[in-house]
C-alpha positions in Angstrom: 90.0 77.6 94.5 86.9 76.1 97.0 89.6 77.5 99.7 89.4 81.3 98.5 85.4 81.1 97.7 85.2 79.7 101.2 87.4 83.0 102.7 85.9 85.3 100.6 82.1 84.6 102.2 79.5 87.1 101.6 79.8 89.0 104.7 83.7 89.7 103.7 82.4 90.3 99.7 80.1 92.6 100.7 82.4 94.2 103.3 85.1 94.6 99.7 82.4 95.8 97.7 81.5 98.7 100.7 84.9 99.3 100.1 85.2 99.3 96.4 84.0 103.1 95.9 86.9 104.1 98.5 89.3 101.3 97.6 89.0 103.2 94.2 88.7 106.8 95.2 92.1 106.2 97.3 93.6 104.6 94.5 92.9 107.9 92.6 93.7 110.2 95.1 97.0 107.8 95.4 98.5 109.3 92.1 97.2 112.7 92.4 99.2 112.2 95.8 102.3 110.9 94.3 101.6 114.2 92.0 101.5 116.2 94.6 105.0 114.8 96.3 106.9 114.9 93.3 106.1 119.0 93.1 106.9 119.5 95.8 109.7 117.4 96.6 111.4 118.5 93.4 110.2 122.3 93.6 111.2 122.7 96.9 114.2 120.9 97.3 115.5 118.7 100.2 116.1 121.2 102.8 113.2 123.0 102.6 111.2 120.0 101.8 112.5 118.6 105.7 111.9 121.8 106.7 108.2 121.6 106.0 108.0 117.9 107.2 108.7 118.7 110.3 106.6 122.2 110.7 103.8 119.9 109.7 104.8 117.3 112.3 105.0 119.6 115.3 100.7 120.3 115.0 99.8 116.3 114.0 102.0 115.3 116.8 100.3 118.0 119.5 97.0 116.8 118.2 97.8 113.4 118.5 99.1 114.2 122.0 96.0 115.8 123.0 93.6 113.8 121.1 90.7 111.7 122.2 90.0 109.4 119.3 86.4 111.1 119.3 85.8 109.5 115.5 86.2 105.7 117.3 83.5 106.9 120.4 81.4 108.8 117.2 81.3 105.4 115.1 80.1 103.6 118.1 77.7 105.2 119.3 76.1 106.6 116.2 76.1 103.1 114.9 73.9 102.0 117.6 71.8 105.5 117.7 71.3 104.7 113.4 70.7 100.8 114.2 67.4 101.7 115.9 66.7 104.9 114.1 67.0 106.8 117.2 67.0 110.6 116.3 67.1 111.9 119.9 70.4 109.9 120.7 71.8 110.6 117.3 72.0 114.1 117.9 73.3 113.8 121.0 76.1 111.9 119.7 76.9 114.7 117.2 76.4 117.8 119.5 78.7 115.7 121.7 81.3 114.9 118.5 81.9 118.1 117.6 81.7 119.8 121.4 84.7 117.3 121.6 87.0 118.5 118.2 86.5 121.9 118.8 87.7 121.7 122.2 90.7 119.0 121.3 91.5 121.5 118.3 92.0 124.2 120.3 93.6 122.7 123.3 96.7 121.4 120.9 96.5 124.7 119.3 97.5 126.5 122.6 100.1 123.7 123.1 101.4 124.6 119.4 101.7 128.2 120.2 103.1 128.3 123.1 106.1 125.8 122.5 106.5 127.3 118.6 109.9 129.0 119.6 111.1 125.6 121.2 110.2 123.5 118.4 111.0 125.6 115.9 114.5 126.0 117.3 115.4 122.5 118.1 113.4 120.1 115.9 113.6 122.4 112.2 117.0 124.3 113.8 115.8 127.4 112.8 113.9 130.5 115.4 112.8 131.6 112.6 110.3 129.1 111.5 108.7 129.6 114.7 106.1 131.4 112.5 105.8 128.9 109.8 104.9 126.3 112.5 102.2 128.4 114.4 100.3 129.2 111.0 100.6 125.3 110.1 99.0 124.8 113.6 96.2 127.2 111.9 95.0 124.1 110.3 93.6 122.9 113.8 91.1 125.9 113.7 89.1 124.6 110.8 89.4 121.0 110.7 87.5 120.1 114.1 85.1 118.7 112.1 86.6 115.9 110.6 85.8 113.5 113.1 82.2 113.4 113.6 81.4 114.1 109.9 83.3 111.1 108.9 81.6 109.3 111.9 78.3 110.2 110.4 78.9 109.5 106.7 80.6 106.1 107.2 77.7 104.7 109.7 75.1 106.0 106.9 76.9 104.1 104.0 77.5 107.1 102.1 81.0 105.6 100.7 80.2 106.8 97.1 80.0 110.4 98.4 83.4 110.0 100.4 85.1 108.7 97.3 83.9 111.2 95.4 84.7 114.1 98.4 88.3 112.3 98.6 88.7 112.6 94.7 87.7 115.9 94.7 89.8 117.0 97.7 92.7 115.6 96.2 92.3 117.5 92.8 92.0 120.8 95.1 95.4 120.2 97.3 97.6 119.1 93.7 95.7 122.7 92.4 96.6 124.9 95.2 99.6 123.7 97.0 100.9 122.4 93.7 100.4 125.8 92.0 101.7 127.7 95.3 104.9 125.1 94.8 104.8 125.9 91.0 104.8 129.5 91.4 106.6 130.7 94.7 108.8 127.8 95.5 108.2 129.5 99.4 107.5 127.8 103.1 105.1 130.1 103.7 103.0 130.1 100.9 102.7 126.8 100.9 101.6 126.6 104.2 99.5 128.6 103.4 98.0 126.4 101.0 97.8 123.8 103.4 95.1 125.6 105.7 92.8 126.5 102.6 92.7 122.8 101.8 91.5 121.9 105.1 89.3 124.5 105.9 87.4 124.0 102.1 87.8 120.1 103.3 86.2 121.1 106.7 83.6 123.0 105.5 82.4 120.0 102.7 82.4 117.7 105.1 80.0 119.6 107.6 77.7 120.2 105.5 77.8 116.9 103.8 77.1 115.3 107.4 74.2 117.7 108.4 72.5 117.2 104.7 73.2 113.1 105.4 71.7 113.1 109.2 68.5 115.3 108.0 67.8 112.5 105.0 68.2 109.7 108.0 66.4 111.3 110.7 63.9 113.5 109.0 65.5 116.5 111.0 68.6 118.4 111.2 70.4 117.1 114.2 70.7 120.6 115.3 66.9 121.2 115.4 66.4 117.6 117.1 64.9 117.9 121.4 67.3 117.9 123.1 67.9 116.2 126.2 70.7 113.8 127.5 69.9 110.1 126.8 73.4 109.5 126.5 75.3 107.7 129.3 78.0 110.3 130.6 80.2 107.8 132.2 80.3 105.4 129.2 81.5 108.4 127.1 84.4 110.2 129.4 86.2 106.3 129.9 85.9 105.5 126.1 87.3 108.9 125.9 90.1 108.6 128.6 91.3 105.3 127.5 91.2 106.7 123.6 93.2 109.5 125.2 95.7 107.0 126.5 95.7 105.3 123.1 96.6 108.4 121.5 99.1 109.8 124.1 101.0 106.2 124.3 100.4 105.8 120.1 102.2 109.0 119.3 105.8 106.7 119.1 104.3 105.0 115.8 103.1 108.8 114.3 105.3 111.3 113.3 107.3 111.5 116.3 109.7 109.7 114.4 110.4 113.2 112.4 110.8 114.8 115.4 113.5 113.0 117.1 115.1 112.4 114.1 115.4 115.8 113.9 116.7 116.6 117.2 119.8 114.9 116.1 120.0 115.1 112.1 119.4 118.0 109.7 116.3 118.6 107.3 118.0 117.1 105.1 118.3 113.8 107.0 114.8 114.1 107.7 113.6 114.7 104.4 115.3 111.8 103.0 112.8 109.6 105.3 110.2 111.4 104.4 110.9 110.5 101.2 110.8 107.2 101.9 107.7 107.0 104.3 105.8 108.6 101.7 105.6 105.6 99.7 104.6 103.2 103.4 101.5 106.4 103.4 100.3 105.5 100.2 99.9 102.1 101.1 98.3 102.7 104.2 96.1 105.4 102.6 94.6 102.4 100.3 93.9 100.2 102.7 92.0 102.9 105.0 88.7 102.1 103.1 88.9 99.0 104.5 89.6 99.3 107.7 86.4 102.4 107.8 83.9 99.6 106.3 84.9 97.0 108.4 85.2 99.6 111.7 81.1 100.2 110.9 80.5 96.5 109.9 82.1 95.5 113.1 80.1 97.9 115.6 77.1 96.7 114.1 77.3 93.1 114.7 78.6 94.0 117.9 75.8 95.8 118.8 73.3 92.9 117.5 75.2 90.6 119.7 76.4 88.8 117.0 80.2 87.4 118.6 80.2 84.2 116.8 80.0 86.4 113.2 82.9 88.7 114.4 84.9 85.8 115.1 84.8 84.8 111.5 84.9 88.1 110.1 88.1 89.6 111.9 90.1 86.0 111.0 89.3 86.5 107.9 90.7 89.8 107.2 94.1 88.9 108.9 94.7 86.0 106.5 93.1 88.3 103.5 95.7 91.0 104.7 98.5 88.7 105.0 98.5 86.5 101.6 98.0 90.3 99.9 100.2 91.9 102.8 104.0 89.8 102.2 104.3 89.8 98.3 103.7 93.6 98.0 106.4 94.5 100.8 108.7 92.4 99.0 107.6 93.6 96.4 108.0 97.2 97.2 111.5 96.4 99.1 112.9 95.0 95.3 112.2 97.9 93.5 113.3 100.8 96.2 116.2 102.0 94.2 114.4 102.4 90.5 111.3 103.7 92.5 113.0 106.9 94.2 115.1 107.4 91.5 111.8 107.8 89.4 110.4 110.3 91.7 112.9 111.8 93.3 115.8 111.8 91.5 119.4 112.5 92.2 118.6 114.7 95.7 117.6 112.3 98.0 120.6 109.6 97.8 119.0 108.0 101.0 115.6 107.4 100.4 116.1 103.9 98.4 118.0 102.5 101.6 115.2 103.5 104.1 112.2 102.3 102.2 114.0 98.6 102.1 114.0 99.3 105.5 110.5 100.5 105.9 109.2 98.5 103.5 107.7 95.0 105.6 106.1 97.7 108.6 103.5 97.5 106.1 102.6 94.2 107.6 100.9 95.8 110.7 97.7 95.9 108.4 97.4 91.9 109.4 96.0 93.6 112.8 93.7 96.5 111.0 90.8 95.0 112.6 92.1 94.6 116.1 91.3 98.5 117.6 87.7 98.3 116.1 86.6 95.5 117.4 87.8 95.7 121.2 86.1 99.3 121.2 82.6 97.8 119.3 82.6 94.9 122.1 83.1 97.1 125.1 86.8 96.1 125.4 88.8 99.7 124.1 91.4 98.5 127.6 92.8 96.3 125.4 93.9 98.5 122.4 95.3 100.6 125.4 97.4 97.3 126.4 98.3 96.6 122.9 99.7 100.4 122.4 101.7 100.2 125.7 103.3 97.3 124.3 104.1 98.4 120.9 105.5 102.3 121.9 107.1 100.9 125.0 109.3 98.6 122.0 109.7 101.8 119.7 110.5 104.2 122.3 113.2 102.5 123.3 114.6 101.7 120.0 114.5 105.2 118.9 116.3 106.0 122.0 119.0 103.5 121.5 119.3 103.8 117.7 118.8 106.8 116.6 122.0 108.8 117.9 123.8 106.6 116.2 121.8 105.6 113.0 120.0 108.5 112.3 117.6 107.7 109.6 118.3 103.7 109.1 117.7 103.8 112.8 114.7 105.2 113.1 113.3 103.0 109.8 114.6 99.9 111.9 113.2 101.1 115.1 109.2 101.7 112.7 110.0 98.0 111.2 109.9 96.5 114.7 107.3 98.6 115.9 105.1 97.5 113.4 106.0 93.9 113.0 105.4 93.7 117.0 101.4 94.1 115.6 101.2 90.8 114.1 102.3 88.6 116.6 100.3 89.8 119.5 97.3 88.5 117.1 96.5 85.1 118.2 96.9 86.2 122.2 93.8 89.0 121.6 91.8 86.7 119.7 91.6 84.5 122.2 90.6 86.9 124.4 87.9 88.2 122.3 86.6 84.5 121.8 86.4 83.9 125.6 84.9 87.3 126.0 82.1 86.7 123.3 81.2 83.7 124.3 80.9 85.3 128.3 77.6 85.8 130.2 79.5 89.2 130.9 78.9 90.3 126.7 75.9 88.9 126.7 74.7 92.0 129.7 77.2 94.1 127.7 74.9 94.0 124.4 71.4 94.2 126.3 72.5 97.4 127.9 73.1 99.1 124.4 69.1 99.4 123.8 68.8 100.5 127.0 71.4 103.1 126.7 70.3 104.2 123.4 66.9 104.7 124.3 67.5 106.7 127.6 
C-alpha cells in the first residue's frame, strides 16, 4: 500500500478533503436528483418528457454558443487578486464578472427569441412550443450571476457553504418542479418551475458572494475605489479564446439532443435522455473536484510553482483512472436492472444507450487539463484540444445519426469523449517544457505586476 500513500500526497489529500463537503453535498443532491427524474420522467411521460428535453436544450445550447467561459477568466483572476489581498483588483474582477453574464445572458436571450419559431418547429416538431421554449429562455434573465459568485466562493474556500447552497437548492427544485409535476402533469408549469429555481438560485448566490468578498476585503466590492488596474488586453483574449472554447465545445453539450431531434421524435430523444441522465450524475459528483483543484491549480500557478503542478495534475489522471474503469464497467453491467428501476416499462431504449454511454465517463482522466492551461497562461491549448475533440464528434453525428438515431449519437459521445484521454501524455509534455521555460518564468512575474496596477 506504500504505492497509494505515495499517490495520495498531502497536496492531493488536502485537495479530497476541500472536496469532501461538495463530494458529499453532490452525492446528496445526486438522489434528490434521481428523485427529481423519476417524477418527472414517470409523471410526464415520454413524449412530453423529450419534449421538455429539448425546450431546455435550445437556451443551454444558445448560451453555450454565445458564452465566454467568464467563471474560468473570474477564477483566475480573483485567485491572484485574493492571493495578495488586493481589494482594488478584486472588485474590478467582479464588476467585470458580472458586466460580462449579464451581457452574455442577454445576447443568447435575443438569439432564443428570435429563432423560437424555428426551433420549436424543427427540433420539438411542434409551432406551438415556440412559447414553452422562449419562457425556458426566461431562465437566462436571472441566472447571470452564477458565474462570478461561484468564482468568488470557490477562490475564498467557502466549500461548506456551497454544499450546503447545493443541498438546499436541490431540496427547492424536487419541492417545486416535483410538486408542479405532481399536480399539473403540464409543460408549461413546469417550466415554469424551472425559472423560479434559478432565479431563488441566482439571488442566493449573489448575495452569498457580496456577504463573502465584504468578510475578505473589509468592503463590499461595490463600495471599493474604483479604477482600472486590470489589464484589458489580458481579459478580452482569455475571453475570445474561452469564446472559441465554447463555440467549438457545443458538439460535446446538448447539441446532441438537438440533432437527434431533427431526425427522430421526442420520444427517441427522451429515451437518451434517459440514459444520459445517469452519465450527469456522475459528472455532477466529480465537479467538486474539478472546482477544488481549478482554484488549487491557479494558485500554484500564480506562485510559480510548475514543478508542484506537474505532480499534482498526474496525479489526478491516475486517481481518475483506477476509480474511472471499474465504475463504467460497472455502470455498463447493470444498465438493464438500472432503467428498469427508474424508468420502467416506457423507455424500452434507455438500457441499450447507457451501455453505450457508459465508458464517455472516462473523459474525467483529463478533468484537470482546461484548468491548468488557462492558470499557466496557455487557455490556446484547451482551444486546440476542443477543435480536435468536436471536429471527431461533429462528423460522427453527421455520419451516424441519420441512420442510428439514438445508438448513433451515444457512439458518436463515446468517441468524443474517449478522444480526451489519449491526447493526455502529448499536453503534458507541453506543459512540462513550458514550465520549466524562461518564457513562464516572465509569465508569473507579470501577475504582481498586473494585480497591483
Amino acid at each position: 500500500m506504500g504505492w497509494w500513500r505515495r499517490l495520495l500526497d498531502n497536496r492531493l489529500r488536502r485537495l479530497l478533503r476541500d472536496s469532501s463537503w461538495m463530494l458529499g453535498s453532490t452525492a446528496i443532491s445526486a438522489v434528490l436528483g434521481v428523485v427529481q427524474v423519476v417524477l418527472v420522467t414517470r409523471l410526464l411521460g415520454p413524449n412530453r418528457y423529450g419534449e421538455l428535453a429539448l425546450i431546455m436544450a435550445i437556451s443551454t445550447t444558445v448560451r453555450q454558443l454565445v458564452g465566454v467561459r467568464t467563471w474560468e477568466w473570474a477564477m483566475k483572476e480573483f485567485a491572484a487578486a485574493h492571493a495578495r489581498h488586493d481589494a482594488r483588483y478584486a472588485a474590478s474582477v467582479v464588476r467585470r464578472g458580472y458586466a460580462a453574464g449579464i451581457v452574455v445572458n442577454a445576447v443568447a436571450l435575443t438569439l432564443v427569441v428570435a429563432t423560437a419559431g424555428f426551433t420549436s418547429e424543427r427540433f420539438v416538431h411542434d409551432g406551438g412550443a415556440a412559447t414553452l421554449v422562449v419562457g425556458y429562455g426566461c431562465v437566462l434573465l436571472v441566472n447571470w450571476t452564477y458565474d462570478m459568485s461561484f468564482a468568488v466562493l470557490r477562490v475564498s474556500g467557502r466549500f461548506r457553504f456551497l454544499a450546503l447552497q447545493q443541498v438546499v437548492m436541490s431540496l427547492v427544485r424536487i419541492i417545486v418542479t416535483g410538486g408542479s409535476v405532481i399536480i399539473w402533469r403540464r409543460l408549461d408549469t413546469t417550466v415554469a418551475a424551472y425559472i423560479i429555481v434559478e432565479l431563488l438560485a441566482s439571488l442566493w448566490l449573489g448575495l452569498a458572494a457580496s456577504t463573502i468578498f465584504r468578510l475578505e476585503f473589509g468592503e463590499s466590492w461595490w463600495r471599493v475605489e474604483r479604477g482600472n488596474p486590470m489589464v484589458g488586453g489580458r481579459m478580452a483574449r482569455l475571453l475570445a479564446i474561452s469564446w472559441l472554447i465554447d463555440t467549438l465545445k457545443f458538439a460535446g453539450g446538448r447539441v446532441d439532443l438537438l440533432v437527434l431531434g431533427w431526425y427522430r421524435s421526442p420520444f427517441v430523444v427522451a429515451n437518451y435522455q434517459a440514459a444520459w441522465n445517469f452519465l450527469d450524475i456522475a459528472q455532477r459528483v466529480t465537479q467538486p473536484i474539478t472546482m477544488v483543484a481549478f482554484a488549487d491549480l491557479a494558485k500554484l500557478a500564480a506562485a510559480g510553482e510548475g514543478r508542484e503542478m506537474l505532480r499534482t495534475v498526474g496525479k489526478l489522471s491516475l486517481l481518475a483512472l483506477l476509480v474511472g474503469i471499474p465504475s463504467c464497467a460497472l455502470l455498463a453491467l447493470i444498465a438493464g436492472p438500472l432503467c428498469r428501476l427508474f424508468y420502467g416499462a416506457d423507455y424500452p431504449d434507455a438500457a441499450a444507450i447507457l451501455q453505450i454511454l457508459s465508458f464517455s465517463l472516462l473523459w474525467l482522466v483529463g478533468l484537470w487539463m482546461h484548468p491548468s492551461f488557462v492558470s499557466i497562461g496557455k487557455s490556446q491549448w484547451s482551444l486546440e484540444v476542443v477543435v480536435v475533440m468536436s471536429g471527431i464528434k461533429i462528423a460522427l453525428l453527421a455520419l451516424l445519426t441519420p441512420s442510428y438515431g439514438a445508438h448513433g449519437v451515444a457512439f458518436a459521445n463515446l468517441i468524443y469523449c474517449l478522444t480526451m484521454p489519449l491526447l493526455i501524455p502529448i499536453y503534458l509534455l507541453r506543459m512540462k517544457r513550458w514550465l520549466s521555460s524562461p518564457q513562464y518564468a516572465s509569465f508569473t512575474s507579470q501577475q504582481p505586476e498586473a494585480a497591483s496596477g
